[in-house]
N, C-alpha and C positions, 0 to 999 in steps of 0.2 A: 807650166807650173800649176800644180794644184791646191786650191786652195779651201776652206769654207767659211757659208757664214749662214746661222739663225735667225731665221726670222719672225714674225709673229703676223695674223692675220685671224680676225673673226668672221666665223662663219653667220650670216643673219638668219641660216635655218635652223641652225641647232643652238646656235651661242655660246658656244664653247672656243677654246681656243687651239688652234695648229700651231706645230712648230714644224718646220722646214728645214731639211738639210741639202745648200746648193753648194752641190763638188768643184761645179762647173761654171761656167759664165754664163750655160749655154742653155735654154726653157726645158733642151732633151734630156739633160739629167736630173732634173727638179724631183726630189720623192722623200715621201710623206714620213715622217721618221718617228711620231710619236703624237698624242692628245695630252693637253693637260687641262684637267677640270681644274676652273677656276673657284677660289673661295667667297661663299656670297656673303657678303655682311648687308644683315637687316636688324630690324628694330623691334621692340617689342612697343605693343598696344596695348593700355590697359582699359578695362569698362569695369563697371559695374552695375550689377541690376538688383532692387530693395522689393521685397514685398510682407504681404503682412498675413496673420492669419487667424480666420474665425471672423466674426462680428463684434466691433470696440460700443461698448455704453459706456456711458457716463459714468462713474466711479467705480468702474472695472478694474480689478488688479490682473497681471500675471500674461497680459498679453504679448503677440510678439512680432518683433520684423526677422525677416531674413535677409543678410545681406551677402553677395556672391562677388564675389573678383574673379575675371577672367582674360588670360592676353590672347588678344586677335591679333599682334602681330605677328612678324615673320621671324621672329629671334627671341629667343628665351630673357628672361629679367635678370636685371643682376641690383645689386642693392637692396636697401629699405625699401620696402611699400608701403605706403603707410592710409589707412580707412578714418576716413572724421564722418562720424555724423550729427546732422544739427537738426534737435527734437524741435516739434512746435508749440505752441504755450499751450498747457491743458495735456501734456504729456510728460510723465517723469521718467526717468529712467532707473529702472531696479538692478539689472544684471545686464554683462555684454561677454561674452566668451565665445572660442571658435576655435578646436583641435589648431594648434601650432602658432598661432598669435598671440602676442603680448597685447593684453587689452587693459585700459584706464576708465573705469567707469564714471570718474568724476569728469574728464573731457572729452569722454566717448571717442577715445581714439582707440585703433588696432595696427600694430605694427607688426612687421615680422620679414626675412630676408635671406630665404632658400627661394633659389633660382624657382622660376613657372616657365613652363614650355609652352610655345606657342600653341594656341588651340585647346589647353589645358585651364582648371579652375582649383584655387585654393578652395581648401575645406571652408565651408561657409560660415560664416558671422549670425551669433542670434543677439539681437537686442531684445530684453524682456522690460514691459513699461508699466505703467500704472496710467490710471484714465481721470481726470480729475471729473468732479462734480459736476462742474459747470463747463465743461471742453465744447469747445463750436461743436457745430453741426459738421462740418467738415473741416480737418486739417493736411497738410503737408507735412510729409518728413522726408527730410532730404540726406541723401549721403553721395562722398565723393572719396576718389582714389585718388594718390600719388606717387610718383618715386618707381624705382623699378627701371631707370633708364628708360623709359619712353621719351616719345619728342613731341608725340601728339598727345593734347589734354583737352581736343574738343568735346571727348565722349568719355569725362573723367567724373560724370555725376548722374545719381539716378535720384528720381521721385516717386515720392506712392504717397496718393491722396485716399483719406483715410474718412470714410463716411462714421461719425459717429452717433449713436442712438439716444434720444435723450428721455431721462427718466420722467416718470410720471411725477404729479407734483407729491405726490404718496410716497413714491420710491423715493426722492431726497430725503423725506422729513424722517423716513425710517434710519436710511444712510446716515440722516445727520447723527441721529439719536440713538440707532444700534448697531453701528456700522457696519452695515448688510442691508440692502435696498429690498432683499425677502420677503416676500408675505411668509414667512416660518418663524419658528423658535421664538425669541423675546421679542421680535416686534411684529406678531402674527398679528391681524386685525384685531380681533379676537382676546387674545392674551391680554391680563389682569398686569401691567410691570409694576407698578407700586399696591399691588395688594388693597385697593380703596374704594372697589368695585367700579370703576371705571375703565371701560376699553377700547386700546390703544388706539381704535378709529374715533371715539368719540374726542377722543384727547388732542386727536387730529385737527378732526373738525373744528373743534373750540379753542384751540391752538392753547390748548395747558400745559404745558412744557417747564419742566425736563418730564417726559410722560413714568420716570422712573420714580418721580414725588409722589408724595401722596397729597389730594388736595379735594376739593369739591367743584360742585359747578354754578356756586350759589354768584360766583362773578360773573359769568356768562349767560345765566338765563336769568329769567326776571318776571314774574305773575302779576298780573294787577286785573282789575276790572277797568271796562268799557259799556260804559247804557245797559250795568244792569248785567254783563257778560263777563268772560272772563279773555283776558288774552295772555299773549306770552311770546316774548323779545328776546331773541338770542342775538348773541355775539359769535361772530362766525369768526375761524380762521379766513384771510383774506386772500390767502395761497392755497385754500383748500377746493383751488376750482372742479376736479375731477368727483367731488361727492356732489350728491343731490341732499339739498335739505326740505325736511318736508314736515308742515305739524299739522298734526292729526288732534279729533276727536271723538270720546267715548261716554256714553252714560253708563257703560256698563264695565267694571276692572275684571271682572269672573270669565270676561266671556274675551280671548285675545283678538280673536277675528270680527269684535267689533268698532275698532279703531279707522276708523274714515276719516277723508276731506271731507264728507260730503258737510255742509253746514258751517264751514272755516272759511273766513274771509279774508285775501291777504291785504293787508295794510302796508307793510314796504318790503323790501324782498332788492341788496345792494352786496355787491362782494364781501362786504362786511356785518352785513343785520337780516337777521327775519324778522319780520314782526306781524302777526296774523291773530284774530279775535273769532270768536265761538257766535254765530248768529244766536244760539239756544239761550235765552236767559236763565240764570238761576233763580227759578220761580219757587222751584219744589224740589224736583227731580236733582242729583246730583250729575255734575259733571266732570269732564276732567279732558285736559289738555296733554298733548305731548310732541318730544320732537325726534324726529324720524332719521335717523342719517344712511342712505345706504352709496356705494362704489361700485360704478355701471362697469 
């Protein structure tokens, strides 16, 4: 009687599967009838990796991260994937857009859900931010992946620590006041902004603000005599650490380059006051005091 039967058996050098056709009872008729490759199910893996670009200061606008999605797994995605990322304080975010992702820029999420092939990368993610005034020295910004049929979410989050620059105490007061930390246009050192012959460094310096009023300096300095001399007491901005104050004197107004320390005695000299007196007495001769501000 003849009969058969299929059987199955894995090879551990190839991995694949035989199938067998025996006629017989017998080991002599045993032969090989066919291979069937088996179907592999695997899984997809997703990562992500963030980075940034250029150099962030302190009230920078228009900067930006990139963010990239990619599956390391062995099996293409299926479903939503969905991108969150979570800014750090002293960071806003302006815009977030990325060819084929629906993105929400109020909770910086990006979704979207056309299959990704293993070893492949969605078109990338740009986050555009704004840099606050006052932003640390360095921050974190963190983003993470989900969804897509994965099973592993140990490597479902990237960081990028973000060194930021911080402005000179010039550069705030200008940002505050013309928003642009520029030494140019309306808040150049230099530049006149309220037309009352006073400039914008000196406005600084003596912290007269809004620098765009018109006003005088008759509250910030102050002339008196001392034994017979003359002195003279400013009021300094107290955030104006980055100038030098300096007062000088002259017997002579004709002559520029004759404006010296030499003969000026300082009397106090605090984040917030000069105050310095004329050894020369006014005996005869005229004299005359003045205050110096220059930006090293």
């Amino acid at each position: 009687m003849t009969f058969r039967i299929v059987s199955y058996g894995a090879s551990s050098a190839t991995g694949t599967w035989y199938v067998f056709d025996v006629s017989n009872s017998t080991a002599a008729d045993l032969a090989l009838t066919g291979i069937v490759t088996p179907v592999v199910t695997g899984t997809p893996d997703l990562t992500i990796s963030k980075t940034h670009t250029g150099t962030f200061t302190q009230a920078d606008t228009g900067k930006a991260y990139t963010l990239t999605v990619t599956n390391s797994g062995t099996a293409s995605t299926s479903g939503t994937v969905t991108v969150t990322d979570t800014l750090p304080s002293g960071l806003t975010a302006t815009a977030f857009s990325g060819t084929g992702w629906t993105t929400n820029l109020g909770t910086l999420t990006a979704t979207r859900s056309d299959a990704l092939a293993q070893g492949s990368s969605y078109p990338p993610l740009t986050l555009t931010v704004n840099v606050s005034q006052t932003a640390a020295a360095s921050v974190t910004n963190i983003a993470s992946v989900s969804g897509g049929g994965e099973t592993n979410t140990t490597n479902d989050s990237a960081s990028d620590v973000t060194s930021i620059v911080a402005l000179t105490p010039v550069q705030s007061w200008r940002n505050q006041w013309f928003g642009s930390s520029a030494n140019s246009g309306a808040g150049l050192d230099t530049a006149i902004a309220a037309g009352d012959g006073i400039p914008n460094l000196l406005k600084y310096a003596l912290n007269l603000t809004p620098p765009q009023t018109p006003t005088t300096t008759s509250s910030v300095l102050a002339v008196d005599m001392t034994s017979g001399a003359l002195r003279l007491t400013v009021t300094k901005n107290p955030a104006a650490t980055d100038l030098v104050f300096t007062i000088e004197g002259t017997s002579n107004l004709s002559d520029p380059n004759s404006w010296s320390t030499a003969g000026i005695t300082v009397d106090q000299s605090t984040n917030s006051t000069l105050q310095a007196h004329d050894t020369a007495p006014l005996t005869g001769a005229p004299r005359f005091l003045r205050l110096k501000v220059t930006r090293p």
